[in-house]
N, C-alpha and C positions, 0 to 999 in steps of 0.2 A: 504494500500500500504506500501509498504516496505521505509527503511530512504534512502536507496540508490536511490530511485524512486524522493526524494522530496530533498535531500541537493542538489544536484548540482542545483536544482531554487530556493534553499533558500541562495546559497551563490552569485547567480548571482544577485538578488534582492538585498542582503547584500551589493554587492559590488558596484552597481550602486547608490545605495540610499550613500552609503560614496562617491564612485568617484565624481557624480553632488554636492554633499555641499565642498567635499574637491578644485572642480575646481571653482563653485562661490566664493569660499575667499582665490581663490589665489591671493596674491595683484598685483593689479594695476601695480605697479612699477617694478614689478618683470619681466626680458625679456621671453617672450610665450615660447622662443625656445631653454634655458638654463633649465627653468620650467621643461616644457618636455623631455629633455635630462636628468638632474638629474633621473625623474619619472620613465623614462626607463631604468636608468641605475640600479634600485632598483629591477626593473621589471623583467631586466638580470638575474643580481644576485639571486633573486626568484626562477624563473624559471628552472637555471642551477643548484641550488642547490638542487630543487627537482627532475631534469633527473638524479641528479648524484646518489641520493636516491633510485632510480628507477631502479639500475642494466642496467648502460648503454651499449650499444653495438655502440661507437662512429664510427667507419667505417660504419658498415650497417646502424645505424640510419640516418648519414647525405647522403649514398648514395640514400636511398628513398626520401629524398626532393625533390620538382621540383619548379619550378616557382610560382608556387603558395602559397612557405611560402615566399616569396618576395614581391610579391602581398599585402599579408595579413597586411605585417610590413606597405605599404603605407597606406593601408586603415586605419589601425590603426592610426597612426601618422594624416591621416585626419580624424578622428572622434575626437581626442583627442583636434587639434588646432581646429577644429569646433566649438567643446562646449566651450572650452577657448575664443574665438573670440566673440561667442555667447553674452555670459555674461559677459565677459567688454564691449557688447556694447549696456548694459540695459534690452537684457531678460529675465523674471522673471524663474528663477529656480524650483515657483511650474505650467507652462504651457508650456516652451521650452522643454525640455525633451518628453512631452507628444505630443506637434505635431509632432516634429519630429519621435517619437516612432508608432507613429499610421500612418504616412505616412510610415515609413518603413513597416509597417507590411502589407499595403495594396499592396505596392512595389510587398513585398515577394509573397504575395498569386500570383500577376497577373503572377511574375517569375513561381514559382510553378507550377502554371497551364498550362504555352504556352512551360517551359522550360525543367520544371521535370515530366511535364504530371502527374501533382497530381488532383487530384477528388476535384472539390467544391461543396458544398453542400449547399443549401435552408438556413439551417440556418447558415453559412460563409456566405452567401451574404448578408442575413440582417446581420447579424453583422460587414461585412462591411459599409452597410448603415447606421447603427449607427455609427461608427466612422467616418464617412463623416459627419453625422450630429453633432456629439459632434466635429470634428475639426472648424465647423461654431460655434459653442458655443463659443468654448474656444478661438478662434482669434478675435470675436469680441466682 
């Protein structure tokens, strides 16, 4: 397979594996919502600097948005105080992530199935049934 095929799940892996150690030793004392504020305003900055890179078309670009990059900034902001919240309040960094992540993805498929009318297959459901079984593992 081609690199273009594998960097973008090599940088999302990248960036997860930094974001969960960078959120477990955010300190303590530090306010959740100032944290996060700074985080995003780096985030900003990122971002705009790479649309600007990108040959923007600022009229036609923001007149395609709709409600749903609105949407997206909440769900972000609660994934972000989620995990914050998570691990100041004792859990462990190598099994939070993981239930959470495997409950998502069990989430997804049912979406998938009822909403986007995608195909499961004999072995997606056992491999759901393993992750059923390994979230019994891992929580107790």
């Amino acid at each position: 397979m081609e690199l273009q095929l594998y960097l973008p799940m090599f940088i999302i892996i990248l960036a997860n594996v930094l974001y969960h150690n960078l959120v477990k030793i955010t300190p303590a004392n530090a306010n959740a919502y100032l944290s996060m504020g700074v985080a995003y305003g780096i985030a900003m900055l990122t971002t705009f600097t790479l649309y600007f890179f990108n040959g923007p078309k600022f009229s036609e670009d923001f007149s395609n948005l709709n409600p749903v990059s609105y949407l997206l900034g909440l769900a972000i902001v609660g994934i972000e105080l989620g995990y914050l919240f998570l691990y100041r309040s004792g859990f462990k960094i190598s099994s939070s992530s993981l239930i959470a992540n495997i409950t998502v993805a069990i989430l997804l498929i049912i979406i998938g199935v009822f909403l986007y009318h995608e195909q499961i297959s004999i072995k997606q459901l056992l491999g759901i049934s393993l992750c059923l079984g390994g979230l019994l593992l891992v929580k107790g």
